[in-house]
ZADO-878883 format. One record per residue: x, y, z of N, C-alpha, C, O in turn; residue number from 1; residue in three letters; chain. Coordinates in steps of 0.1 Angstrom, whole numbers. Example, Ala and Ser with C-alpha at 12.3 -4.5 7.8 and 13.67 -1.06 7.14 Angstrom:
! ZADO-878883
<atom n_px="132" n_py="-57" n_pz="78" ca_px="123" ca_py="-45" ca_pz="78" c_px="132" c_py="-33" c_pz="78" o_px="142" o_py="-33" o_pz="85" i="1" aa="ala" ch="A"/>
<atom n_px="128" n_py="-22" n_pz="71" ca_px="137" ca_py="-11" ca_pz="71" c_px="129" c_py="0" c_pz="79" o_px="134" o_py="11" o_pz="80" i="2" aa="ser" ch="A"/>
***
This chain:
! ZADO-878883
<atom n_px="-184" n_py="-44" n_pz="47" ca_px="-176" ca_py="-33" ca_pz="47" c_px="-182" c_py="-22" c_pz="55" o_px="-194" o_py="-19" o_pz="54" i="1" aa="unk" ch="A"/>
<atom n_px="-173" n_py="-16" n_pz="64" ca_px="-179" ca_py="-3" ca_pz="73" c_px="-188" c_py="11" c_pz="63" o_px="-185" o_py="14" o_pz="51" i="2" aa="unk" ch="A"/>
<atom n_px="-193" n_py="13" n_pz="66" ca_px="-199" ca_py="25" ca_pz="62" c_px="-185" c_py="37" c_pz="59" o_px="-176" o_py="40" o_pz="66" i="3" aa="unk" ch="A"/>
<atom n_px="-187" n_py="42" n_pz="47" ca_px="-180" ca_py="49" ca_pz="47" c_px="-180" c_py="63" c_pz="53" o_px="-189" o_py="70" o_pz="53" i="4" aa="unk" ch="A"/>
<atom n_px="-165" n_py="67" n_pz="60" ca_px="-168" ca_py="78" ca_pz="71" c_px="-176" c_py="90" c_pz="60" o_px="-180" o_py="90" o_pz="48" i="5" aa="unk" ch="A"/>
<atom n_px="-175" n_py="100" n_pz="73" ca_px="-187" ca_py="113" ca_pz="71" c_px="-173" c_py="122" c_pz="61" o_px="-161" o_py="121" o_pz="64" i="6" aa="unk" ch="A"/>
<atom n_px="-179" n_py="132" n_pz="48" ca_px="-170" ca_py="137" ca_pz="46" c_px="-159" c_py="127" c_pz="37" o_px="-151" o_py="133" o_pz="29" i="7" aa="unk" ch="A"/>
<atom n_px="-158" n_py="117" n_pz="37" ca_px="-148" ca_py="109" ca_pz="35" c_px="-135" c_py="114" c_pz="41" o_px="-126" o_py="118" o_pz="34" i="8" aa="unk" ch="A"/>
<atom n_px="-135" n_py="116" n_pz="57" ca_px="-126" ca_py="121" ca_pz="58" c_px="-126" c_py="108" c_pz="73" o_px="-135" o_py="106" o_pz="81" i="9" aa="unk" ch="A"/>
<atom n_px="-113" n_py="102" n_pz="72" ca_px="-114" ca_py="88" ca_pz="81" c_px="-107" c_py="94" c_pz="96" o_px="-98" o_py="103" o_pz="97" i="10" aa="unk" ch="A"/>
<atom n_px="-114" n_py="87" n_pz="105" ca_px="-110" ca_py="90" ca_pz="123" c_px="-104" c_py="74" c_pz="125" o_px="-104" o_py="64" o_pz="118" i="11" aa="unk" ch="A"/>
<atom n_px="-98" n_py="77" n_pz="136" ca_px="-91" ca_py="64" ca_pz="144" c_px="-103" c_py="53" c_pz="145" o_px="-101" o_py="41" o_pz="141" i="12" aa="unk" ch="A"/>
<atom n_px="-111" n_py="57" n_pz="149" ca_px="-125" ca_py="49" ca_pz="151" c_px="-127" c_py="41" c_pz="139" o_px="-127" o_py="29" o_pz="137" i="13" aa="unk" ch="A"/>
<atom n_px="-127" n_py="52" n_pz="128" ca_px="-133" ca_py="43" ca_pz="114" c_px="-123" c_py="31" c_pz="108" o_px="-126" o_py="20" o_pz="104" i="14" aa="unk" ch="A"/>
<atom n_px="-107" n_py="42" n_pz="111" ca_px="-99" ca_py="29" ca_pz="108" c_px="-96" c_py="17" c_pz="114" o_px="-90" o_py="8" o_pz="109" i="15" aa="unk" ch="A"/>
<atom n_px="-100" n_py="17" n_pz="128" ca_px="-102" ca_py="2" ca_pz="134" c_px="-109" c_py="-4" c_pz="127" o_px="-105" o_py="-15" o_pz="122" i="16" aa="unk" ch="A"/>
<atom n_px="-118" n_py="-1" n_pz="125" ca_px="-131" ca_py="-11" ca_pz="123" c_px="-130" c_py="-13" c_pz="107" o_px="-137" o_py="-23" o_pz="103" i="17" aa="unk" ch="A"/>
<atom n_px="-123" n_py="-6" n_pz="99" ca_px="-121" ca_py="-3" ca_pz="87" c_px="-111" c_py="-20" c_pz="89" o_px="-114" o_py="-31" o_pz="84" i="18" aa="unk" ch="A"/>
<atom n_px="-100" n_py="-16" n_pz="96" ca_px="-86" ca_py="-23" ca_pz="93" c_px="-92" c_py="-42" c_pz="101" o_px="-87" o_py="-52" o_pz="98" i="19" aa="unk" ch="A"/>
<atom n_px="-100" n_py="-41" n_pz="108" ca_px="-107" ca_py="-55" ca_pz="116" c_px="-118" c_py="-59" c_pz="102" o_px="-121" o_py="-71" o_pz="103" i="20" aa="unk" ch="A"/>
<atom n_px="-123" n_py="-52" n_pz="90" ca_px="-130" ca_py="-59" ca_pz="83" c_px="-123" c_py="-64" c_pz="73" o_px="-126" o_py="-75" o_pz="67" i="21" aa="unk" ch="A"/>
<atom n_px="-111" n_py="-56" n_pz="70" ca_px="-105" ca_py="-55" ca_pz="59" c_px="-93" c_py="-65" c_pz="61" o_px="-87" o_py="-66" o_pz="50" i="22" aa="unk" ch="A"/>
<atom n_px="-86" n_py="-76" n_pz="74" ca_px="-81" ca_py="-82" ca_pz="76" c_px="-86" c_py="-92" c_pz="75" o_px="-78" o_py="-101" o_pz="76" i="23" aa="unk" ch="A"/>
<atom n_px="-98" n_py="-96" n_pz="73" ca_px="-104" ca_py="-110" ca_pz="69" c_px="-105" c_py="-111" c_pz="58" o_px="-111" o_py="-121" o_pz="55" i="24" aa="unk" ch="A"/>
<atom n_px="-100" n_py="-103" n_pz="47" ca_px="-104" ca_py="-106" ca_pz="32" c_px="-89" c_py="-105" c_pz="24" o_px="-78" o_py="-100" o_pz="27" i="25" aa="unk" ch="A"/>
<atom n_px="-93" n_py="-113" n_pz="13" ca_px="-81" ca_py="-112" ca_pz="4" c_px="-75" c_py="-98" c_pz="0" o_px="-81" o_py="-88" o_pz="4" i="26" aa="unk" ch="A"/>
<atom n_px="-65" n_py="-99" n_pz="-7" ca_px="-58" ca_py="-88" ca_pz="-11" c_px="-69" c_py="-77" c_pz="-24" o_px="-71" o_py="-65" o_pz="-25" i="27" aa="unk" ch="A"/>
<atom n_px="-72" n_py="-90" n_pz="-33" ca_px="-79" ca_py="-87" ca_pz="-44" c_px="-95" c_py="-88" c_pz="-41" o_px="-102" o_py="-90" o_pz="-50" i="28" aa="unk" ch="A"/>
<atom n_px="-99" n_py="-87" n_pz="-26" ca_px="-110" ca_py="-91" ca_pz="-27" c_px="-121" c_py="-76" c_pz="-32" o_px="-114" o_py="-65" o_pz="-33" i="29" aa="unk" ch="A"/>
<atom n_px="-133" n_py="-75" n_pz="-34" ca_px="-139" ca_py="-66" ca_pz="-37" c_px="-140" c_py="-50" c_pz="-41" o_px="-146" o_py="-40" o_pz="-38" i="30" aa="unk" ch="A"/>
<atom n_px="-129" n_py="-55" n_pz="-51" ca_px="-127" ca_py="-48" ca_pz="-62" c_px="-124" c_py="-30" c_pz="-62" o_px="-112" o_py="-29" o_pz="-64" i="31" aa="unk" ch="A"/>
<atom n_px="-128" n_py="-23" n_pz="-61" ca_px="-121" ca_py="-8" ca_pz="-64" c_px="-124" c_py="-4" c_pz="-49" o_px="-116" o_py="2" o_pz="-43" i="32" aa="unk" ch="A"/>
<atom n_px="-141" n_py="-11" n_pz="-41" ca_px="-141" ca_py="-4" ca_pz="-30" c_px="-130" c_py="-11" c_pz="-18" o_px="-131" o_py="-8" o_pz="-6" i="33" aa="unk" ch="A"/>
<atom n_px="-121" n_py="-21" n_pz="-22" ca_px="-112" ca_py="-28" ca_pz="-16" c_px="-101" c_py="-11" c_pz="-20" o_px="-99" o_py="-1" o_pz="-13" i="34" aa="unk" ch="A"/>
<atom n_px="-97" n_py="-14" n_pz="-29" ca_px="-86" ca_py="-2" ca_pz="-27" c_px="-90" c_py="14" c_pz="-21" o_px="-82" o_py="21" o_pz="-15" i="35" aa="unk" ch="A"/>
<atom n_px="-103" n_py="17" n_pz="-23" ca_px="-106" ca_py="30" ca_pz="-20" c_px="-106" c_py="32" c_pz="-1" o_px="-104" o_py="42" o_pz="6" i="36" aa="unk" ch="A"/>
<atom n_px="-109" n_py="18" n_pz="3" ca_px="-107" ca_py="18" ca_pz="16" c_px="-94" c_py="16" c_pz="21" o_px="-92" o_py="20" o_pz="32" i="37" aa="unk" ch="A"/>
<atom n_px="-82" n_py="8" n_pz="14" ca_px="-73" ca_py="6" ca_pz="16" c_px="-62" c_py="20" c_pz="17" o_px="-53" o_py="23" o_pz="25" i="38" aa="unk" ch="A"/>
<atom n_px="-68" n_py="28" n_pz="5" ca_px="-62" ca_py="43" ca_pz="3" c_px="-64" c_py="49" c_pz="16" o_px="-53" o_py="52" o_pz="22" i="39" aa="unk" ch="A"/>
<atom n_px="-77" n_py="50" n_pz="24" ca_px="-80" ca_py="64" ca_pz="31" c_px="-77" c_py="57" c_pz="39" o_px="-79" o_py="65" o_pz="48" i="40" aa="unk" ch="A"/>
<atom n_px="-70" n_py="43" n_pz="47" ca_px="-68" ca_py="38" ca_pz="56" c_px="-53" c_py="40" c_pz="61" o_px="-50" o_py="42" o_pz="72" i="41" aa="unk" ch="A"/>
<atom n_px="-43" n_py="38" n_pz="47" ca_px="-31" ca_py="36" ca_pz="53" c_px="-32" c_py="57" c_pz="47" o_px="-24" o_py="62" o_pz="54" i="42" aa="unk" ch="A"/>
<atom n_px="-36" n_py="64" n_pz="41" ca_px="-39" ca_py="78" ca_pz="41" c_px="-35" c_py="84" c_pz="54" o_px="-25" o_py="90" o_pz="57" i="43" aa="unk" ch="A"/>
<atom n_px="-49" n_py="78" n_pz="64" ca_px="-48" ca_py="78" ca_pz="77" c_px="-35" c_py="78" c_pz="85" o_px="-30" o_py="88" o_pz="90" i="44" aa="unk" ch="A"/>
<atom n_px="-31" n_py="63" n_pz="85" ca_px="-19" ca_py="59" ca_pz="87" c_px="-8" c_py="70" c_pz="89" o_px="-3" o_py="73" o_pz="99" i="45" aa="unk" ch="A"/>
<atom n_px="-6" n_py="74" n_pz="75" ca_px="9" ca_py="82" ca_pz="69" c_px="6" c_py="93" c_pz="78" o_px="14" o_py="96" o_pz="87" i="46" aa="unk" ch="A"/>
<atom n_px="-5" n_py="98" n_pz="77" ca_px="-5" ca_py="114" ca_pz="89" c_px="-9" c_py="115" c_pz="98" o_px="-14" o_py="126" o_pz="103" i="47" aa="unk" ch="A"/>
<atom n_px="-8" n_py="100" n_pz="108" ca_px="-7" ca_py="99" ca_pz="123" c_px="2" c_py="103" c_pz="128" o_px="12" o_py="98" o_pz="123" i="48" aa="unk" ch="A"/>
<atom n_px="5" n_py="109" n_pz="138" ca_px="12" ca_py="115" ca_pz="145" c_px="15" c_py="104" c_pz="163" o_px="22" o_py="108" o_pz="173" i="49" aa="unk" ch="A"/>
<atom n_px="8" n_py="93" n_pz="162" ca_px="2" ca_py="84" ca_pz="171" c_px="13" c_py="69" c_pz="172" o_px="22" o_py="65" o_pz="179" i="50" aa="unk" ch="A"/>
<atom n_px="5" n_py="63" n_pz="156" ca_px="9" ca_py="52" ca_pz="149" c_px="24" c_py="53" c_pz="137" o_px="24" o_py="58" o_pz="126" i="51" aa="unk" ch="A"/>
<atom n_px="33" n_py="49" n_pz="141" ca_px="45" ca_py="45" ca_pz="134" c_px="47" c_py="31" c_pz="128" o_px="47" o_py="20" o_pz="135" i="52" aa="unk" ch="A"/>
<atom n_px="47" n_py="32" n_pz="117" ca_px="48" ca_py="17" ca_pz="115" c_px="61" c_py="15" c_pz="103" o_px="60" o_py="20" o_pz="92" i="53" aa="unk" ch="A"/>
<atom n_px="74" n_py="6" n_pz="108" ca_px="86" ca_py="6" ca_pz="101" c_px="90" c_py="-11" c_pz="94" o_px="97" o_py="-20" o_pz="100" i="54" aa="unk" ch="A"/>
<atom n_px="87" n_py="-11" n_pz="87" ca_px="84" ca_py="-23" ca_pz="80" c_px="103" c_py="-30" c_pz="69" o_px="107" o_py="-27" o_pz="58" i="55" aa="unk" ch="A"/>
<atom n_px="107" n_py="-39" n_pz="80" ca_px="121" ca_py="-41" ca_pz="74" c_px="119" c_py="-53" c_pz="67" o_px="118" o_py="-64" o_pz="72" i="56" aa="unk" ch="A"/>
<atom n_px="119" n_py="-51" n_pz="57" ca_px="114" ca_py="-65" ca_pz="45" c_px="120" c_py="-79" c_pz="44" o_px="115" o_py="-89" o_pz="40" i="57" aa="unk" ch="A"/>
<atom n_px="132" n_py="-78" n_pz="50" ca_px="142" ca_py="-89" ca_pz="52" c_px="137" c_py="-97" c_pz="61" o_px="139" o_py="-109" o_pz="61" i="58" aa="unk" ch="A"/>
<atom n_px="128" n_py="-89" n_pz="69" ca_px="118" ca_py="-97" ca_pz="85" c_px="102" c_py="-103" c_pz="82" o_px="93" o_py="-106" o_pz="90" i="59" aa="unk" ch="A"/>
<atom n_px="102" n_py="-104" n_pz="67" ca_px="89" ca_py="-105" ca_pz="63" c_px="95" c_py="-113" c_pz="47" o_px="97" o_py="-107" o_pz="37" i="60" aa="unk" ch="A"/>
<atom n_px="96" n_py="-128" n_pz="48" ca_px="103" ca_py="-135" ca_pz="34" c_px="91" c_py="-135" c_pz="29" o_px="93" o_py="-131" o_pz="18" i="61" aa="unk" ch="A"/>
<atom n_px="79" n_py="-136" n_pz="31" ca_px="68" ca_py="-136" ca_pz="20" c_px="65" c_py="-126" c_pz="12" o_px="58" o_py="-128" o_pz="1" i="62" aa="unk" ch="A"/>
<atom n_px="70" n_py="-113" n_pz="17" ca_px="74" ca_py="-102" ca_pz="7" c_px="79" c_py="-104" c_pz="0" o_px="71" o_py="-101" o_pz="-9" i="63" aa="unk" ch="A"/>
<atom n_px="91" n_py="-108" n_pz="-7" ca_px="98" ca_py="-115" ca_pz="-16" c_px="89" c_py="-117" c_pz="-26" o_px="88" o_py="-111" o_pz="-37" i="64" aa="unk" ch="A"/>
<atom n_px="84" n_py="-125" n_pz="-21" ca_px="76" ca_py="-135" ca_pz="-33" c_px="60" c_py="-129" c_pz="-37" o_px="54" o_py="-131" o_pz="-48" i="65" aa="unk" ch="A"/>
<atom n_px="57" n_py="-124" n_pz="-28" ca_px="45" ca_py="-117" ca_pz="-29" c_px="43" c_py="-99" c_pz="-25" o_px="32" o_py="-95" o_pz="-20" i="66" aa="unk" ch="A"/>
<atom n_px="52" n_py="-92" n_pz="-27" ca_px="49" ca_py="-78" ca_pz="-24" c_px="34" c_py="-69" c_pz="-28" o_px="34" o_py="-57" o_pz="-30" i="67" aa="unk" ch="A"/>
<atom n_px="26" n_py="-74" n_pz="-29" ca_px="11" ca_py="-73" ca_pz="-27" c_px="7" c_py="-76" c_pz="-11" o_px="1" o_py="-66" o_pz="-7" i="68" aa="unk" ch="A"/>
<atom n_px="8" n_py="-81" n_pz="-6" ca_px="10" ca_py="-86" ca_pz="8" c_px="18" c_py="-76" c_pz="17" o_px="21" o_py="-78" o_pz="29" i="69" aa="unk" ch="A"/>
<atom n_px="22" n_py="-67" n_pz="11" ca_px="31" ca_py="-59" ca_pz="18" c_px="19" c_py="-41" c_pz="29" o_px="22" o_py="-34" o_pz="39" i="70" aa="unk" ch="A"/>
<atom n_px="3" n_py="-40" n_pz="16" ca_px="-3" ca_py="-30" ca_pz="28" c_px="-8" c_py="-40" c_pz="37" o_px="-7" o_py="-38" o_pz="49" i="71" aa="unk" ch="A"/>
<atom n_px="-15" n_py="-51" n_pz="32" ca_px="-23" ca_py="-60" ca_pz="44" c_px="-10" c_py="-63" c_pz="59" o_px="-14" o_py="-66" o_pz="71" i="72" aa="unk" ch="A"/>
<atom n_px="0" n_py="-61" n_pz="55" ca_px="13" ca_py="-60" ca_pz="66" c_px="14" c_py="-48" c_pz="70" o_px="16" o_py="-49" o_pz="82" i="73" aa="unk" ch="A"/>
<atom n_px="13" n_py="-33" n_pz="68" ca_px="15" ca_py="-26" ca_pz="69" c_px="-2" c_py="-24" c_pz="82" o_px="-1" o_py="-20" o_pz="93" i="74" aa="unk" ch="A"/>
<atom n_px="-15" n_py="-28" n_pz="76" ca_px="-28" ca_py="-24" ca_pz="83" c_px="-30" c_py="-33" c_pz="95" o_px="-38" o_py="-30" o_pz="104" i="75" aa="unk" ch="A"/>
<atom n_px="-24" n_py="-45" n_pz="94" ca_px="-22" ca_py="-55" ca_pz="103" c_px="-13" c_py="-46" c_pz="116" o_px="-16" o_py="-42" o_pz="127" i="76" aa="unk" ch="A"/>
<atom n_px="0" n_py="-45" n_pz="106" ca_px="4" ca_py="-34" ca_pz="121" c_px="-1" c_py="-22" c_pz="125" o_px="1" o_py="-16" o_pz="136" i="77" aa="unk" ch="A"/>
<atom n_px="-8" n_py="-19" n_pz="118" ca_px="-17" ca_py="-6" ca_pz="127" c_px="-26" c_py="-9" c_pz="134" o_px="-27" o_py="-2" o_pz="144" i="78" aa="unk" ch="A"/>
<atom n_px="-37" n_py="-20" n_pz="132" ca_px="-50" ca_py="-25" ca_pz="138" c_px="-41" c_py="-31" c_pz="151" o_px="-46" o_py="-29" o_pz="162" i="79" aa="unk" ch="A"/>
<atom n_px="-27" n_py="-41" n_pz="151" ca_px="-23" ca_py="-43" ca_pz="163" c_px="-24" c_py="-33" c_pz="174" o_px="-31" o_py="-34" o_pz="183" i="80" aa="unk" ch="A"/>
<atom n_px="-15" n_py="-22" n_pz="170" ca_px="-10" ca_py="-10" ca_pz="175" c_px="-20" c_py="-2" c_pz="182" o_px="-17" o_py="7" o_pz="189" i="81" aa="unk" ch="A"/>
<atom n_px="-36" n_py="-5" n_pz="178" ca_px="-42" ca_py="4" ca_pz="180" c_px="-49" c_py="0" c_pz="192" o_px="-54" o_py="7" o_pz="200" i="82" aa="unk" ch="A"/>
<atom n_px="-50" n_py="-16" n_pz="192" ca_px="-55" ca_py="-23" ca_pz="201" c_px="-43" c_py="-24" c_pz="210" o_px="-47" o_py="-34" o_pz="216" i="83" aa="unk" ch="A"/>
<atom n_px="-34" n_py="-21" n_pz="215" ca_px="-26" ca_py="-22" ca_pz="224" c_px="-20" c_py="-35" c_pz="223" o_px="-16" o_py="-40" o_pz="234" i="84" aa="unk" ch="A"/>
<atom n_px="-19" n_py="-41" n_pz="211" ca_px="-10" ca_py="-53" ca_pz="212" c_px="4" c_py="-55" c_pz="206" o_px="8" o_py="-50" o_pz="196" i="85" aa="unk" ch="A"/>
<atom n_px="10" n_py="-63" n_pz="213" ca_px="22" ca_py="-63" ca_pz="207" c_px="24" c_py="-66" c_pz="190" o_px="14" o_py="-70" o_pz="187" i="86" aa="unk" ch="A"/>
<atom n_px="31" n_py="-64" n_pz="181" ca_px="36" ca_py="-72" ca_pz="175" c_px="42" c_py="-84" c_pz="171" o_px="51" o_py="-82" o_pz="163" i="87" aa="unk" ch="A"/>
<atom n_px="39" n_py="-96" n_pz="173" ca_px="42" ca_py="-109" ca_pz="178" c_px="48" c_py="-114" c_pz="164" o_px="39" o_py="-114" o_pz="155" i="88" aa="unk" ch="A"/>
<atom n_px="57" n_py="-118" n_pz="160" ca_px="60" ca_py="-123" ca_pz="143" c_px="48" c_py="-138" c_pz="144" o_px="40" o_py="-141" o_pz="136" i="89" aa="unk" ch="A"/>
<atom n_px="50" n_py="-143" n_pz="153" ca_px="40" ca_py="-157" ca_pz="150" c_px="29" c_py="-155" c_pz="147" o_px="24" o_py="-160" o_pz="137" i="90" aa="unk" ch="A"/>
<atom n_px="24" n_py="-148" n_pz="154" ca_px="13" ca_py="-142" ca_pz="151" c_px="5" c_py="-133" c_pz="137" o_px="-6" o_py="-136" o_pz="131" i="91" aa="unk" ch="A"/>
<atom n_px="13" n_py="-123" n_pz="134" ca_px="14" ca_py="-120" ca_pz="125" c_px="12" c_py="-125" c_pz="109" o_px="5" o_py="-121" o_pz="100" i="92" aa="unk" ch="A"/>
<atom n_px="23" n_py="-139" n_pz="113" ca_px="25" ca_py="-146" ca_pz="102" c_px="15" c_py="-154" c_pz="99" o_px="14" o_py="-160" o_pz="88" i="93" aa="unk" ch="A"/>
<atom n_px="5" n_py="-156" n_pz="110" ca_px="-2" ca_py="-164" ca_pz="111" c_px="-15" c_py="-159" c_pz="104" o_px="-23" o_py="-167" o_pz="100" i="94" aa="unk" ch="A"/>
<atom n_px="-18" n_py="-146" n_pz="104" ca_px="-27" ca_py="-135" ca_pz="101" c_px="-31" c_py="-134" c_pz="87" o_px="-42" o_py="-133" o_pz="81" i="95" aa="unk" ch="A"/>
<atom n_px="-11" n_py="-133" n_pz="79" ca_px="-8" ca_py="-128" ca_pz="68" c_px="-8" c_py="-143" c_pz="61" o_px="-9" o_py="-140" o_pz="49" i="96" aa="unk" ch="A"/>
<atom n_px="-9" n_py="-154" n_pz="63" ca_px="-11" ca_py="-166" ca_pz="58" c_px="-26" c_py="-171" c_pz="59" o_px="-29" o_py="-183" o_pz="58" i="97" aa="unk" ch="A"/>
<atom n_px="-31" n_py="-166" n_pz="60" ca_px="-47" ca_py="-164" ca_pz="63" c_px="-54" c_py="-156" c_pz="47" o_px="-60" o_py="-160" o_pz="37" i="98" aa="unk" ch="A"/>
<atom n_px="-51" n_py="-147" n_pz="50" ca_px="-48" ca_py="-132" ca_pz="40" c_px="-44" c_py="-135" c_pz="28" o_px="-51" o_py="-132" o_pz="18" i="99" aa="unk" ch="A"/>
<atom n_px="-30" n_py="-143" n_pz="27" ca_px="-26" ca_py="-150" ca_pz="12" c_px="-34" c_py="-160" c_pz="7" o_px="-38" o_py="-161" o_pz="-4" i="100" aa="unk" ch="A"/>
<atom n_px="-36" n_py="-168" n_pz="18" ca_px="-53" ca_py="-176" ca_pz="11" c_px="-59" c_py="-177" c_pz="6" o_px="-62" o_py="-185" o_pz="-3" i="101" aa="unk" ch="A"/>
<atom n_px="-64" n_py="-161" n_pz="12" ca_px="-78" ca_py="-158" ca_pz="4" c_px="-76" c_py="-148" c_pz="-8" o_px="-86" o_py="-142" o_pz="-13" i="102" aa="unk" ch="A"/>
<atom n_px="-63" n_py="-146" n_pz="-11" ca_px="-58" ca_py="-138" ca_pz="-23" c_px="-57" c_py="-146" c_pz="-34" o_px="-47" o_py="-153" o_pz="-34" i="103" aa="unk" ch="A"/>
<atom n_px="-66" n_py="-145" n_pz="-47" ca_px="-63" ca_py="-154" ca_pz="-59" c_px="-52" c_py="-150" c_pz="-63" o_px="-47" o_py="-159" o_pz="-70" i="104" aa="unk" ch="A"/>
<atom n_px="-43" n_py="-139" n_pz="-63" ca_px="-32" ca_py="-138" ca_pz="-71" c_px="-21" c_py="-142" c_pz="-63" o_px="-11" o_py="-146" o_pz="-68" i="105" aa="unk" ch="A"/>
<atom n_px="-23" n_py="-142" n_pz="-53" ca_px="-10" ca_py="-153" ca_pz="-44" c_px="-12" c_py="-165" c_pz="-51" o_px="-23" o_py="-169" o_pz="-54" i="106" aa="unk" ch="A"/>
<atom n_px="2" n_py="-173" n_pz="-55" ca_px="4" ca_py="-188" ca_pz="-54" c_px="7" c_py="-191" c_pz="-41" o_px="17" o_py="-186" o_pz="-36" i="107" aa="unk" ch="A"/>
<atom n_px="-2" n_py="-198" n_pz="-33" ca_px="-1" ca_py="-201" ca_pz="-20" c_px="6" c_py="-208" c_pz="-19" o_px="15" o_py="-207" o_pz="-10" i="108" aa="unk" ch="A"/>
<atom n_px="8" n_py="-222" n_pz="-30" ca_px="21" ca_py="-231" ca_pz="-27" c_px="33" c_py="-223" c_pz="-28" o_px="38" o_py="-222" o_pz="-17" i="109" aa="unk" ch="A"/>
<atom n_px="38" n_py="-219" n_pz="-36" ca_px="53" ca_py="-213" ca_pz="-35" c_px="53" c_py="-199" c_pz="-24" o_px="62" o_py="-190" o_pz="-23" i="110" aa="unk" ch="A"/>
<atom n_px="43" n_py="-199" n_pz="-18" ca_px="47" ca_py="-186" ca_pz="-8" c_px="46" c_py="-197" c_pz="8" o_px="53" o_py="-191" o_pz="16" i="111" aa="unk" ch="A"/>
<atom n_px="44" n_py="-202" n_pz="11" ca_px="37" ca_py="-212" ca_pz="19" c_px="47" c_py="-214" c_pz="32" o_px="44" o_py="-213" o_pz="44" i="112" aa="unk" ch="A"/>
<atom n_px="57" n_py="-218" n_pz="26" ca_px="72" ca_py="-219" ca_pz="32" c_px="77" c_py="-204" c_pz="37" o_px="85" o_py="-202" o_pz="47" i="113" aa="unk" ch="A"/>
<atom n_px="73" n_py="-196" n_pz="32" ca_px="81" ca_py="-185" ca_pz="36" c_px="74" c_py="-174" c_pz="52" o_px="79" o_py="-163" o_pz="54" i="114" aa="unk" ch="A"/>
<atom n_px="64" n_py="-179" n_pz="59" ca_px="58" ca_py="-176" ca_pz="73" c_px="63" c_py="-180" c_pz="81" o_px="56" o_py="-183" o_pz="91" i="115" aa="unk" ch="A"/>
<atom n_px="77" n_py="-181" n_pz="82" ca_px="86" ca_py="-183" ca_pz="94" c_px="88" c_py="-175" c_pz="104" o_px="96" o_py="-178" o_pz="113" i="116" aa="unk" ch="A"/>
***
């Protein structure tokens, strides 16, 4: 996990590197300091003036089934965004099925089907 910023007050800097560690781990993985980073991350997020991120649920069926999966979608598109990459759904989906994996509260079988 990154060092937590100075101040607890997070920069574009910290949230890359925040949003690149925190994309390898499950949803539920390490416990409160998982959500306290997850807070000041998409925190970040909401009062960028930079980063937009418009998340249409119908374009994401594993939401459905799993709406826990829905910030790791949300920081996925910002760490793209920040890196100058597109949004690719294959890709994506490919990220976020990665992500449900390693999430014990995902049923991976009945969400499995739905990364189209």
């Amino acid at each position: 996990m990154p060092e937590w910023p100075a101040e607890g007050v997070a920069d574009a800097d910290w949230v890359e590197q925040a949003l690149e560690w925190r994309l390898s781990k499950g949803v539920d993985d390490c416990g409160q300091e998982m959500l306290a980073l997850d807070a000041l991350s998409l925190e970040w997020v909401a009062n960028s003036t930079e980063i937009q991120v418009n998340i249409e649920t119908q374009n994401w069926p594993f939401l459905a089934v799993s709406p826990e999966l829905m910030a790791p979608l949300i920081q996925l598109h910002v760490w793209r965004m920040m890196r100058g990459k597109e949004i690719e759904k294959e890709e994506v989906n490919r990220a976020m099925k990665r992500i449900a994996r390693r999430t014990k509260t995902v049923r991976f079988r009945e969400i499995r089907g739905s990364f189209n």
